[in-house]
N, C-alpha and C positions, 0 to 999 in steps of 0.2 A: 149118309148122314154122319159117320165117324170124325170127328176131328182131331189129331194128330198133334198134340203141345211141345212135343219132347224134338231135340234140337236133331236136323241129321243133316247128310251135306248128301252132294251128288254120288260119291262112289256108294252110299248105302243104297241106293236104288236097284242097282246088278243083282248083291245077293241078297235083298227082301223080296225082288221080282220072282227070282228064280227061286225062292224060298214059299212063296205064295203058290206059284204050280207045280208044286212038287218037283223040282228039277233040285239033285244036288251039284254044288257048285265046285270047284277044284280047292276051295281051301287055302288060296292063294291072293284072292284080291285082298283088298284093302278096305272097302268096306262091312258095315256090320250089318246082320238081317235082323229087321226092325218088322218083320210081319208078326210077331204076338202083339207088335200096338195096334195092328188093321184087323188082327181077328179077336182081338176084346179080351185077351188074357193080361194076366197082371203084368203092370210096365216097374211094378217096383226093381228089377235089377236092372233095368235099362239104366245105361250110364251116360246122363245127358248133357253130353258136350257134343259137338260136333268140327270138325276142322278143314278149313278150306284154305287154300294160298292161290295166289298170284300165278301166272301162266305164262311161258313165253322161255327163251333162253337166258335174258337179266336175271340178275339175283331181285327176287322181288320180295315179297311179303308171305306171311304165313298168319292164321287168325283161327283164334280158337272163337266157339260162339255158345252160347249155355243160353236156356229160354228168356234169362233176364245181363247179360254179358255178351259183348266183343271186346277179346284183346285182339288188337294189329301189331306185328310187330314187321317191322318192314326193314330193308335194308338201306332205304331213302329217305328214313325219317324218321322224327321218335316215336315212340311207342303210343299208343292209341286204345284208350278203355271207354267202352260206352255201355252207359247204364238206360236200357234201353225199357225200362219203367220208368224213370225220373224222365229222359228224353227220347222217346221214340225216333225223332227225324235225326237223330246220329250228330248231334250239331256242336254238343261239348264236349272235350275231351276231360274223361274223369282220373288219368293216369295221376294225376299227383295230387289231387284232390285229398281232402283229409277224410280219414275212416274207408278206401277203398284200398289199401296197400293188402292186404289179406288176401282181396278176392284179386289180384295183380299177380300175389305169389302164386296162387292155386291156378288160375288161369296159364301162367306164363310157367307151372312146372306139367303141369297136364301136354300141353306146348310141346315142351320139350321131348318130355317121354315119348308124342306122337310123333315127333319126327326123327328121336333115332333108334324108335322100331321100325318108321316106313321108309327109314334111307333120304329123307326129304332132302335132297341138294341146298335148299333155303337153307336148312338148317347153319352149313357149314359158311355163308358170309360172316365173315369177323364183323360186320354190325349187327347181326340178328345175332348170332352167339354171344357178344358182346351184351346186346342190351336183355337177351334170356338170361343170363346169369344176374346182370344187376337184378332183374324183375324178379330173382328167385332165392336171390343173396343178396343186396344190395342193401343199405342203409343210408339214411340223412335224405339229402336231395337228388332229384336222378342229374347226371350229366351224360351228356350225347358223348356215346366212347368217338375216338380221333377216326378222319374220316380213312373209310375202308382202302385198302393198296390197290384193288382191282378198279376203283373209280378212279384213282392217282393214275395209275396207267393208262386209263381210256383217255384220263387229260392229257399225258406226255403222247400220245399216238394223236389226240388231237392237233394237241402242238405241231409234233414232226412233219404228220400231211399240211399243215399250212404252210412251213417253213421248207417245204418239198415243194409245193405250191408258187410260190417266191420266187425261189430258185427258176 
């Protein structure tokens, strides 16, 4: 009958499991043991963010998620804020929207911090670097920084095998 409010992602599962049967863990993962919110002790320091990205070898996206927030910030797109009180099914983007720039900065600096304490490779796409510092410095309107060198290149390689192709 417990139910669990507070945001967590997949890597918190390893060490709240092994934190639940008494196993200690090496100290070394990535996620955080969330077993005082299953065994009914106070969650006030619990720090409710949670963080998950995108999977695979592309530069993809990285997303912070708080019980009422998702920032996206992705390398293939702009950035992406969903206020998940006002609209559950994720359907408007609130990134620019007026009176949410605050929770944009706090979001997209918590962000940051998580990914370069955990080495996150997302991190270093020049779009997602790019658009984490607007989202944490940035002022006026957002613009989409220019498009990333590594997607330039995947076009020129595209090009050359067709122009290889040709031939």
């Amino acid at each position: 009958g417990t139910r669990i409010d507070q945001a967590l992602g997949s890597v918190d599962f390893l060490p709240t499991m092994l934190s639940l049967m008494g196993v200690k863990t090496a100290g070394t993962e990535e996620g955080r043991d969330a077993s005082p919110l299953f065994v009914g002790d106070s969650n006030d320091a619990w720090h409710d963010i949670a963080f998950l990205r995108g999977t695979g070898d592309q530069q993809g996206w990285l997303m912070a998620v708080s019980d009422r927030y998702k920032l996206v910030i992705s390398s293939h797109d702009r950035p992406w804020l969903f206020d998940l009180q006002r609209d559950p099914d994720e359907i408007t983007n609130f990134f620019e929207h007026a009176g949410y720039r605050e929770i944009v900065q706090q979001m997209a600096t918590e962000l940051q911090a998580y990914g370069e304490q955990h080495g996150d490779p997302f991190i270093k796409s020049a779009r997602v670097k790019a658009d984490l510092h607007w989202c944490i410095h940035g002022e006026g309107d957002y613009a989409a920084p220019a498009e990333a060198p590594q997607r330039r290149a995947s076009k020129r390689k595209a090009k050359s095998a067709k122009n290889k192709a040709r031939d």
